[in-house]
N, C-alpha and C positions, 0 to 999 in steps of 0.2 A: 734925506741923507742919500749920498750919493753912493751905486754900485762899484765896485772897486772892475775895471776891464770895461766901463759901460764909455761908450759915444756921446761926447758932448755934441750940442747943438751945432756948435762950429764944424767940430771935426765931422758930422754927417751931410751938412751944407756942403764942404770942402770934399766929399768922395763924391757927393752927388753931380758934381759938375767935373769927377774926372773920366778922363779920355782913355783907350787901352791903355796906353803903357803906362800911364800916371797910375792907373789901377792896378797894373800888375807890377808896378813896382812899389807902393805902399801893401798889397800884400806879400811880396816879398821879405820886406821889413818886418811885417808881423809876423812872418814865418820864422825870420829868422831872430827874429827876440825870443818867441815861445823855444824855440830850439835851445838857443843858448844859456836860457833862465832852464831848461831841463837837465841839461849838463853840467850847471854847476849845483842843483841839488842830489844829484847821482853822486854818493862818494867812490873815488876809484879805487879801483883792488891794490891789495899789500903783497907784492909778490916775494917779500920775506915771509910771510905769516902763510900763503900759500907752501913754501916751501918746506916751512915746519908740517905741516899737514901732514905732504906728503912724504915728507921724512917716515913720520909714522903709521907707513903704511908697511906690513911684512912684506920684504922680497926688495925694497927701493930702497937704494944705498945712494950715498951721497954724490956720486958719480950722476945715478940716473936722473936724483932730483935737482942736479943743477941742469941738465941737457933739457928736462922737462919743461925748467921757469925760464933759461933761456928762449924754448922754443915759443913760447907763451908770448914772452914779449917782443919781441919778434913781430910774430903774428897781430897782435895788440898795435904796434905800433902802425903795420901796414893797414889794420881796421882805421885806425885816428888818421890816419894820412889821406886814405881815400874818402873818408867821412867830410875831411874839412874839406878834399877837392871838389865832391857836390854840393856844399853851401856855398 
C-alpha cells in the first residue's frame, strides 16, 4: 500500500538527474502547494461576528466598533496583499 506524499520511483529518478534550478524550481512548487493546501484549510475570520464581540464589550459603542473592524480589515487586507507578493 502506498504512503500518501511518498516518491515514486520515477519521480525520484527525475529529481536525481536534476540541475539547480530544475531543483529549485520543483521545490518551489512544493512549497507552494503545501502553502496553498494550508490556506485553504485555515477558515477566515467573520468580521461581523467579531464585531458583535466587541459590541459586548462595556465602554465600546457602535461608533468605536465599526472604526475597530474597519481598521482590522484594513490591516488584514495589506497582510493578504504582501503574503501573496512573496509567493
Amino acid at each position: 500500500m502506498a504512503k500518501k506524499g511518498m516518491l515514486t520511483r520515477k519521480q525520484y529518478k527525475s529529481i536525481k538527474k536534476m540541475d539547480h534550478n530544475d531543483m529549485e524550481t520543483w521545490v518551489e512548487s512544493i512549497y507552494q502547494s503545501g502553502y496553498n493546501d494550508g490556506r485553504k484549510s485555515v477558515p477566515g475570520i467573520d468580521l461581523e461576528e467579531v464585531k458583535k464581540v466587541i459590541l459586548n464589550i462595556k465602554g465600546i459603542g457602535e461608533k468605536k466598533a465599526t472604526a475597530i473592524i474597519e481598521s482590522l480589515d484594513i490591516n488584514m487586507a495589506k497582510k493578504v496583499e504582501s503574503t501573496q507578493k512573496e509567493c
